[in-house]
N, C-alpha and C positions, 0 to 999 in steps of 0.2 A: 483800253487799248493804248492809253498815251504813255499810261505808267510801263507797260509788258514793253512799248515799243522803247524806250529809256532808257529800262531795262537792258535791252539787249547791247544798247548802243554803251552803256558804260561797260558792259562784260566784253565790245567787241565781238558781238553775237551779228552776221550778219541778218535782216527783217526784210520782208517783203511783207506791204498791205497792199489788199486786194480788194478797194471799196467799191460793192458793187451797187447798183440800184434796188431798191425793193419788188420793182417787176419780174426782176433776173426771176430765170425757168429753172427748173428741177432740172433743165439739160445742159444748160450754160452752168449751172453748179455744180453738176459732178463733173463734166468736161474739164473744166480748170482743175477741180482735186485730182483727175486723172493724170493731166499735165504733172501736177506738182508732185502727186505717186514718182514720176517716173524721172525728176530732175534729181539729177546726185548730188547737188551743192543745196538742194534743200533736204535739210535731215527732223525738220518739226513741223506738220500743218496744224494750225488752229483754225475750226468755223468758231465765233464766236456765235453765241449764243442767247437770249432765242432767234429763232430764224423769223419771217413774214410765216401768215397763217397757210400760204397755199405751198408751201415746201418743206417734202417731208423730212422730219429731221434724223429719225433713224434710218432710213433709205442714204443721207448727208454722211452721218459718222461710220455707217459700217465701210462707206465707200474708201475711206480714211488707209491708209496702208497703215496696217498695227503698228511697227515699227516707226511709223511718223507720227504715230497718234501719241502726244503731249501732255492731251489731257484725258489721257487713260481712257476713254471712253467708246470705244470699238468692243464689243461683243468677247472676242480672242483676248484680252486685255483685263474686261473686268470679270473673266474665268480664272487667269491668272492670279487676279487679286483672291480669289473667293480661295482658293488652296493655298496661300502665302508663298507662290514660286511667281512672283511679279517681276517685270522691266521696268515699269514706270506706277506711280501712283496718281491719285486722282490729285489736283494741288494745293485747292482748299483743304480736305481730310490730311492728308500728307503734312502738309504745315503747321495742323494745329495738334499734330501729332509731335514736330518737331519741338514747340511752344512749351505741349507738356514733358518733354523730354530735357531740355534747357532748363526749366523750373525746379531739375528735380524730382518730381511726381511718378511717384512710383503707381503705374496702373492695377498690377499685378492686385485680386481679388475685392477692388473697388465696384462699388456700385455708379456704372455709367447711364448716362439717359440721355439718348439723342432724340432731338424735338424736332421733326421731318423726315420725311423719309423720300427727298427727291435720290436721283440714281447721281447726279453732281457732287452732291456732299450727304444727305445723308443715311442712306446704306452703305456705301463704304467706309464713313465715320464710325458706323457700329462694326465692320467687320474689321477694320484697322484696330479698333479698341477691343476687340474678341480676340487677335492674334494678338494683345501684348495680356492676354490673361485677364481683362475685365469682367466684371458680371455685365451682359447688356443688356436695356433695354430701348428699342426703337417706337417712340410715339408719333401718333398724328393728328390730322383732324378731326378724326372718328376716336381717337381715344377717351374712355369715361375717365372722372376723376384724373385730370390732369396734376391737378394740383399737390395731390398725394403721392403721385409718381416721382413728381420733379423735386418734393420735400425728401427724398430720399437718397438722391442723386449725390456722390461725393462729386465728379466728374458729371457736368451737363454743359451739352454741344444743342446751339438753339441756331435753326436753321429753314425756320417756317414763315416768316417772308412777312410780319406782320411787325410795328412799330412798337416797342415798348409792352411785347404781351408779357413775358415773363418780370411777376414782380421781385419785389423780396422777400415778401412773405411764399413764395412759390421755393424756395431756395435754402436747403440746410444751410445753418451754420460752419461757415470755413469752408463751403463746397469750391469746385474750382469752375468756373463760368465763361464759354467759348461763346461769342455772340459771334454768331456768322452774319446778322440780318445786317441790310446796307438799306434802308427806305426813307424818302424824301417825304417831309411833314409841309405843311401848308404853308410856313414861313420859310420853306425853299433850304431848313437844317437838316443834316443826317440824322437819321436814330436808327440804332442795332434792334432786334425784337427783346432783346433785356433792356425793362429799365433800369438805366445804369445809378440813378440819384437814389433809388429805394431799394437796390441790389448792393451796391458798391462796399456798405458797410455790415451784411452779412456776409458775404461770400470771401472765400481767403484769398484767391486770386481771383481776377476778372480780366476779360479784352475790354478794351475802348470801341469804339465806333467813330471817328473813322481814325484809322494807325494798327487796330490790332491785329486780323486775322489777314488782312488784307493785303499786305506788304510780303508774309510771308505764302501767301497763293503765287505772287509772282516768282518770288525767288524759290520756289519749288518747281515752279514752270520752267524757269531757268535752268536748275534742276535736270529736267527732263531733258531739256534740249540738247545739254551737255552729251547726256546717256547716250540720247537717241545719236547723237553724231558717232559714238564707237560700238553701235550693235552691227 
């Protein structure tokens, strides 16, 4: 939230936070979205995310006026996305879309493999990578033979919330390697769910952890906000 709020303040984006308690009620949380539905000087609400356990959070985002929703995530929004006639995109996917488009990387009949399959980043990663002409495939934590999957992968997006799962032996040679994971290890370090010291030197490109994928989530959010002010 420090980085988003930074953010806005160097683009000259005006922010409002709204920190509320962990007791706040499922009435006091849509109340407010409702408020901010209906203010014309606010043109982007974000709930960040997760919520506390006793508030529901798809009951939260659909409440979202599509049009303010930033991070894509209202119902009417990621329909949009599914038929490629979209307003906004999700920011993480979106970014690391922009990533491989600034590289050069041509997606078009590559073998992708996205490692998660949350509705935040990764089914829209595979259907963002389906609209630029990928082969896709979406794994999880039911999937057999991981291993075989991911050795196949030109294009692998890892976004399954685990420390250093992906190695380098998991990983074609010269593949191109999206660590979305952000998890805190017991000496209080970052680590992506690639590990980056046994990946770094098969794969052709790689993200870092922390600088890569992450910087460009914001400035996608930004992005949106932009949008969202001239719809």
């Amino acid at each position: 939230m420090r980085n988003k709020k930074r953010a806005c303040e160097e683009l000259g984006i005006l922010s409002e936070e709204y920190s509320l308690s962990a007791s706040t009620t499922q009435e006091e949380l849509m109340s407010l979205i409702e408020t901010l539905n209906q203010k014309e000087d606010i043109h982007g609400i974000l709930v960040q995310l997760p919520l506390p356990s006793h508030l529901d959070e798809e009951s939260v985002i659909n409440a979202i006026n599509p049009k303010k929703d930033v991070d894509a995530f209202h119902p009417f929004n990621v329909g949009k996305i599914m038929i490629g006639n979209y307003d906004f995109l999700p920011c993480t996917p979106a970014g690391i879309m922009e990533l491989i488009a600034e590289a050069n990387i041509d997606i078009t009949g590559k073998e992708c493999v996205v490692v998660g399959r949350s509705n935040i980043v990764g089914k829209p990663m595979g259907m963002l990578l389906l609209h630029q002409n990928g082969t896709v495939t979406i794994t999880h934590s039911k999937t057999r033979n991981l291993y075989e999957i991911t050795k196949k992968a030109d294009i692998l997006v890892v976004a399954i919330g685990r420390a250093n799962m992906i190695t380098g032996d998991m990983i074609k040679p010269g593949a191109v390697v999206i660590d979305v994971g952000m998890n805190r290890l017991a000496d209080k370090k970052l680590a992506g769910d690639v590990d980056f010291e046994s990946a770094k030197d098969v794969a052709g490109y790689i993200t870092p952890v922390p600088g890569g994928v992450g910087p460009m989530t914001i400035a996608t959010l930004m992005k949106n906000v932009v949008k969202a002010a001239t719809l």
